[in-house]
N, C-alpha and C positions, 0 to 999 in steps of 0.2 A: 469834883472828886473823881479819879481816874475808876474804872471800872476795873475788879478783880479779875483775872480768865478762872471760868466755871473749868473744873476736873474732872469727868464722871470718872467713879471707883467701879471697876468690872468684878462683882463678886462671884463665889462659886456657885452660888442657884443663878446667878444670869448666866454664866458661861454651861452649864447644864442646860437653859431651857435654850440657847443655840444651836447646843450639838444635838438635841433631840428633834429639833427642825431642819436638819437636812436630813436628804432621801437615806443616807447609809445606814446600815447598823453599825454603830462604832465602839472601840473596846480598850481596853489598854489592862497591860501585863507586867508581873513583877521578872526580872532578870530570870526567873525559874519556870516560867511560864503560867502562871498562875493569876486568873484575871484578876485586877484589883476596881475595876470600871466596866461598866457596860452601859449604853445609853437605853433609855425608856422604849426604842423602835425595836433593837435587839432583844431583850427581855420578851417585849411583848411576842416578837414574831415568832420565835422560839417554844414563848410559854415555862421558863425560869424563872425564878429568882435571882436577887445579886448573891443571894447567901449560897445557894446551891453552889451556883458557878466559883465561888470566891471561895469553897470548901474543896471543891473538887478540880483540878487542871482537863479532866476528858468530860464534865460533865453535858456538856452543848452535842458530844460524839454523837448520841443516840436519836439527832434529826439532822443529820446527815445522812444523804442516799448509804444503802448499806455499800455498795459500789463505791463510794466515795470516803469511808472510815480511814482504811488502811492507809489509803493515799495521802489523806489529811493529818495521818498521826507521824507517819515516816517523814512528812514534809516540814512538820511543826518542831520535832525531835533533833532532824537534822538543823533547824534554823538556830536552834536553840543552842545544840554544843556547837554550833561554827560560827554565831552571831552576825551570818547573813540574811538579806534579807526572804521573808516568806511570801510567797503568790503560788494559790493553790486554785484553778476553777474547780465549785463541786454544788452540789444542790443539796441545799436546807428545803426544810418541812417546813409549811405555815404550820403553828398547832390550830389555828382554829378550822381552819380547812382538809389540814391534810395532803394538799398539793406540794411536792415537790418543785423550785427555782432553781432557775442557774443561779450562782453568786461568782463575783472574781472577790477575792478574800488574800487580804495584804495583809503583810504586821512590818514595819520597820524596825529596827533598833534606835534607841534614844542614847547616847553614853556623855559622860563628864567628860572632864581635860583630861583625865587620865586614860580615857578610851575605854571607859569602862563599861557595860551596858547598866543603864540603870531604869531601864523600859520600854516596852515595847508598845509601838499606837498601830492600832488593826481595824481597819476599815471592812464592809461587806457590801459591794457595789453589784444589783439585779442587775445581769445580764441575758436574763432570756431570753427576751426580742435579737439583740443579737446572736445567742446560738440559733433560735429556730432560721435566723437569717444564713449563717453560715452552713446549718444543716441542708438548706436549700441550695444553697449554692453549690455545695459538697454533692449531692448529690445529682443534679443538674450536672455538673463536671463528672461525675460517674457514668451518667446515661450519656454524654456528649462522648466520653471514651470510649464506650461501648459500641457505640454506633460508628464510631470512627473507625475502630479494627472490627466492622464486622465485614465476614469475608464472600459476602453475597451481595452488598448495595455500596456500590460507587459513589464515594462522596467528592465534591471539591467545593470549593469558595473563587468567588469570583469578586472580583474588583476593576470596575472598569469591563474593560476586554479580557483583563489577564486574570488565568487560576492563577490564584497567589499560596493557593494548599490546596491537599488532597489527601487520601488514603491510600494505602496499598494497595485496595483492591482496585479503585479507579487506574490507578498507574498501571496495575496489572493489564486489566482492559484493553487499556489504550497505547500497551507497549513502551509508555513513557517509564524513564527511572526518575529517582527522587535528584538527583543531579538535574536531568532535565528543569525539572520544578523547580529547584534553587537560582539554576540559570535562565529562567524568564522563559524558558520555550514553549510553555503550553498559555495557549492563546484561542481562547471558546470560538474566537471567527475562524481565525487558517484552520482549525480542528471541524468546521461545519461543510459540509458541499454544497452549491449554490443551490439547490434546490429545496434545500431547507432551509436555507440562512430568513427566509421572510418570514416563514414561523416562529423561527428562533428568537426574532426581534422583536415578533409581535407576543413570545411568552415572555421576554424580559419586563418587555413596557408593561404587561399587566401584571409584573413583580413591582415596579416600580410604584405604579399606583397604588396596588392592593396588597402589598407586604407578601403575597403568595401566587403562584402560579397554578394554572391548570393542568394535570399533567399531558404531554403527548408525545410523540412518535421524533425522532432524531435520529439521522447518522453522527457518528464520529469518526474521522478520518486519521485512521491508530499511527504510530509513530511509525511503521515498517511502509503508509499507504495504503493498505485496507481498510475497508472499512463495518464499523459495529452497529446493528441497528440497536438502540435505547430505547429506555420509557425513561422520563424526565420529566422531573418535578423540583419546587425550590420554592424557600421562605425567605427576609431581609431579615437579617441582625437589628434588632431592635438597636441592640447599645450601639450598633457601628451602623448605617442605613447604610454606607457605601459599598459596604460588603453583602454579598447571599453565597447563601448555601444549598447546593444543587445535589437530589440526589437522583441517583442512574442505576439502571433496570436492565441489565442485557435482556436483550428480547429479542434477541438471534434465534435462540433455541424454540421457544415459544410460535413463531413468526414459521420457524420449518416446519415445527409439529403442524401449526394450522396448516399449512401448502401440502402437508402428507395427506391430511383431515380429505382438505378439497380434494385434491386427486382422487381419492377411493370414493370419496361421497360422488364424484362424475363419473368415472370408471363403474363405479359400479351401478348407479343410476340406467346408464347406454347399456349394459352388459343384461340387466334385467329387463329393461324395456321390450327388447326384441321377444325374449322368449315370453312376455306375458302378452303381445301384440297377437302370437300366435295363440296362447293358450283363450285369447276373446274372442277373435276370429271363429278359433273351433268352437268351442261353445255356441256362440250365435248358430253356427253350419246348424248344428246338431237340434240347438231348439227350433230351428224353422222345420228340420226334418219329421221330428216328433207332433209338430203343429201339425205339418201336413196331411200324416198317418194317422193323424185325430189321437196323438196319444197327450192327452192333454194333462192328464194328472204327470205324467212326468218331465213334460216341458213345463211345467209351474215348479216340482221340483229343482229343474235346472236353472229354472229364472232365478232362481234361489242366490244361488254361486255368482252370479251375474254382477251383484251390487258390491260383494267382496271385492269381484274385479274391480270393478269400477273404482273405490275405494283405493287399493293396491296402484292402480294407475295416473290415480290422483296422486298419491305419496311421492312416486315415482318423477311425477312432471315436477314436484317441487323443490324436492331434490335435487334436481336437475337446473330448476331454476337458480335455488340459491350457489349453485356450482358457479353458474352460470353470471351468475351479480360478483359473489365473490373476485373473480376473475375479469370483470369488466367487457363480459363478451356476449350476456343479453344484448339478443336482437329489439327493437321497438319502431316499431310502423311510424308514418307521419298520414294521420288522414283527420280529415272534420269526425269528431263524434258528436252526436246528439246525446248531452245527456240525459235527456225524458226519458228519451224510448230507450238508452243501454239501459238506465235504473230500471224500470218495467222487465226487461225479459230477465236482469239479472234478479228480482222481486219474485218474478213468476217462477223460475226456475227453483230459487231457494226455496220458496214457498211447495212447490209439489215434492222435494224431497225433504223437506221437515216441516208437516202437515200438522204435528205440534203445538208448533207457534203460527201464530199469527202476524204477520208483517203488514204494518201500515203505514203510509205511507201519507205525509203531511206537507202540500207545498209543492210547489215546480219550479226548474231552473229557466226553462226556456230561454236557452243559448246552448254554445256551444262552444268546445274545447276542440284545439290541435294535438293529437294525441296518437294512442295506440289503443284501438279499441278493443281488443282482447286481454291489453294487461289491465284496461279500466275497469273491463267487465272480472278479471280477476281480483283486483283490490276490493272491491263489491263484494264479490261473494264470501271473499274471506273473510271479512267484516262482518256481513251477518252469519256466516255462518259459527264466526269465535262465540258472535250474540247468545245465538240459539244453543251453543253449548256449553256456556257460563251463567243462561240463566232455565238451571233444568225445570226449576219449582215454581217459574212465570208462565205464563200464556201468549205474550206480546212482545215484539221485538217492534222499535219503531224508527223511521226515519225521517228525517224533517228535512227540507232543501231550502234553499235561499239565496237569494242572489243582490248585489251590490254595484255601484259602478265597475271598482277596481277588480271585485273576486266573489267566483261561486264558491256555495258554502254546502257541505253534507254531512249530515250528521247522525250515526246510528247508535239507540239508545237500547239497553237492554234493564234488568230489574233483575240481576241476577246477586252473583257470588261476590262482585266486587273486587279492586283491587287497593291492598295497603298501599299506602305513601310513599315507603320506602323501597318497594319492586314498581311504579310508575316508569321509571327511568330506564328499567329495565326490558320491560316487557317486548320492545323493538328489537332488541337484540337474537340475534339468530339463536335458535334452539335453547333458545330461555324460556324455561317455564315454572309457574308459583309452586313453590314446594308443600301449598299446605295442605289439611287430610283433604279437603270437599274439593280442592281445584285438581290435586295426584291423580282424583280418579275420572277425571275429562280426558279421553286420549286425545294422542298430538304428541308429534314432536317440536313443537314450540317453532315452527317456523310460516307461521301464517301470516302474525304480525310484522314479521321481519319482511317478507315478500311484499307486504302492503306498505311500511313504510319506506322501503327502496324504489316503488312504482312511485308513488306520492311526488318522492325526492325529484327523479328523473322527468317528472311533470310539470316542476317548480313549485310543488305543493308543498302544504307545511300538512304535519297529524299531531293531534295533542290528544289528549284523554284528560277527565276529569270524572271520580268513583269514590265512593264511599263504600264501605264494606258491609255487606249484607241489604247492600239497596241499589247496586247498580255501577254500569257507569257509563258513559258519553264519550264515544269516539267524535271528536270534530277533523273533518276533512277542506281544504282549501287548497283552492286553486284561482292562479288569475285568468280573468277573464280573455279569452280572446290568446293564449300564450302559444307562439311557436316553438314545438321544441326538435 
């Protein structure tokens, strides 16, 4: 007996519980606009009934962003007397929440052969993730324009060799016009002078690995043949890797100011020397005179003034010194130092004028370094002596030595004020100093550090520190053993 074919009948409670299984809320409307449907996800999300909504054509208005009524009613009004189609984005209220959605919210027209409308089907598809996507994006494109016309940081993109874009201000810069740039002329090599171009290559490549660059120092060779000194820095295009984006720092002006800086700070360094040379001099005459005469209470007064000098003519040498580094015209001796005995007299010496602390001394090198024994015995002093004035509320300043095949090792240790994390990197840097209340009131012009680690350098020494705040920190000093320099 041949088999009948099975027909399933689709009724209206099955075709309901389909539409109440997808994600939308879905609705449907008499030619007046007047819902005569809404699915069980609608209802709920809303928190109506079908009877409200089927009594009322605005009743849903009032979970709609207030921002979004108007727009909703004109948009709905209008679909209705021109029976095209409605798409409105706006944000519905959850009721149980209270949170505000994006929704995209559609109605089509339904009509007969006659072209008649005989209903509307209206969908309400979340779109949220999408807007907060586009609001990122949107805004990401706002700061990207910003940055683009700003009229102080030079941007371009680079591709290859070639700027493939730029900004105004960079073209300004580099005398190039925006023709130029259309016509392929600006090219980051022919724009570099050989004496940079090894840097340049070697910041690219660690774009290349590391999606970012360190910033540094560059000429650019501007469209007339001059040239611009830069600070330069650049990230890769995530979506495009073949592209980065470089941005540029004139640092012309910057670069003159400091050369004005040094000149005054040497100028005037030589210009006080002299007459403070004399003003020691005199003084000495005059305290031997009064020793002589037996006026001793007033040659202890004048010994008084003595240490100020003293003090004042240290400032002076330093000054003079970092003129001197800046400019690349420090002198430095070549002789054998013994560091035992420079550590010792530079020990002894610190020790009789800050009788305070205590310096002790842990360990011997025995050996010895090619060097300049006077800048060595300077790096020393300036070391303990930052010790002894960043640790007012210690007793002890200590020094430990050590020696290896390849490299001597010193290291002074103090128990003081500490340095944060975040000025470590700093503290090297010429007339840096920690802005905080307990360190503002240690005098100095922040150039101790810098003098020790410019001596270090020119030694082939490396200087690190390591501090914790309110307990100290560790200057370590290295040098190799046996180094000619």
């Amino acid at each position: 007996m041949p088999k009948t074919k099975q027909t399933r009948r689709v009724t209206p409670a099955s075709c309901d519980t389909l539409i109440d299984s997808i994600p939308q809320l879905v609705w449907t409307a008499r030619p007046d606009g007047l819902h005569d449907y809404a699915n069980r996800r609608w209802l709920d999300y809303v928190g109506l009934t079908f009877e409200q909504v089927h009594r009322d054509i605005w009743a849903y208005l009032p979970f709609l962003h207030p921002e979004d009524q108007e727009g909703n009613r004109m948009h709905w009004e209008y679909a209705l007397d021109t029976g095209t189609l409605f798409e409105y984005e706006q944000r519905i209220k959850q009721c149980q929440t209270g949170e505000y959605r994006w929704f995209l919210t559609r109605a089509e027209p339904l009509r007969n052969e006659a072209d008649q409308i005989v209903k509307w089907v209206g969908t309400s598809t979340d779109i949220e993730e999408q807007k907060r996507i586009e609001d990122v994006l949107r805004e990401g494109q706002e700061r990207a324009d910003a940055l683009m016309q700003s009229k102080i940081i030079g941007i371009n993109i680079i591709e290859g060799e070639q700027i493939v874009d730029a900004n105004d201000t960079f073209l300004r810069m580099t005398g190039y016009t925006r023709e130029d740039l259309r016509a392929g002329r600006l090219n980051w090599r022919n724009m570099t002078p050989p004496e940079y171009m090894a840097r340049t290559v070697q910041s690219l490549q660690e774009l290349a690995t590391q999606q970012s660059m360190t910033p540094y120092e560059k000429e650019y060779v501007c469209q007339d043949g001059s040239r611009l000194l830069v600070l330069v820095c650049g990230v890769v295009f995530q979506h495009h890797p073949h592209q980065a984006i470089n941005f540029v720092l004139d640092n012309s002006a910057r670069k003159e100011l400091e050369q004005h800086k040094d000149d005054f700070i040497n100028m005037a360094s030589h210009e006080l020397r002299t007459p403070l040379t004399v003003v020691k001099m005199q003084t000495q005459l005059v305290h031997k005179r009064l020793e002589k005469h037996s006026q001793h209470e007033a040659a202890t007064t004048l010994s008084r003034v003595e240490r100020p000098i003293e003090q004042l003519e240290r400032l002076i040498g330093e000054l003079l010194d970092v003129s001197q580094m800046q400019a690349g015209r420090l002198k430095y001796v070549r002789e054998r130092v013994d560091l035992d005995a420079l550590l010792r007299e530079a020990t002894d010496t610190m020790q009789h004028m800050s009788p305070s602390h205590t310096i002790v001394v842990r360990g011997s090198i025995q050996t010895s370094v090619i060097g300049d024994r006077d800048r060595l015995e300077q790096m020393l002093s300036n070391l303990l002596s930052n010790a002894i004035k960043y640790s007012p509320d210690a007793k002890t300043v200590e020094v430990e030595l050590s020696t290896s095949e390849s490299a001597v090792t010193i290291r002074v240790i103090d128990h003081g004020l500490g340095i944060p994390r975040e000025q470590r990197d700093k503290i090297f840097e010429r007339f840096y100093r920690d802005a905080g209340l307990r360190q503002h009131a240690v005098p100095g012009l922040g150039m101790g550090l810098y003098i020790v680690a410019e001596i270090v350098k020119h030694h082939g020494g490396t200087i690190t520190v390591d501090s914790d705040v309110g307990k100290g920190s560790t200057f370590t000093v290295t040098f190799p053993r046996r180094r000619d320099v």
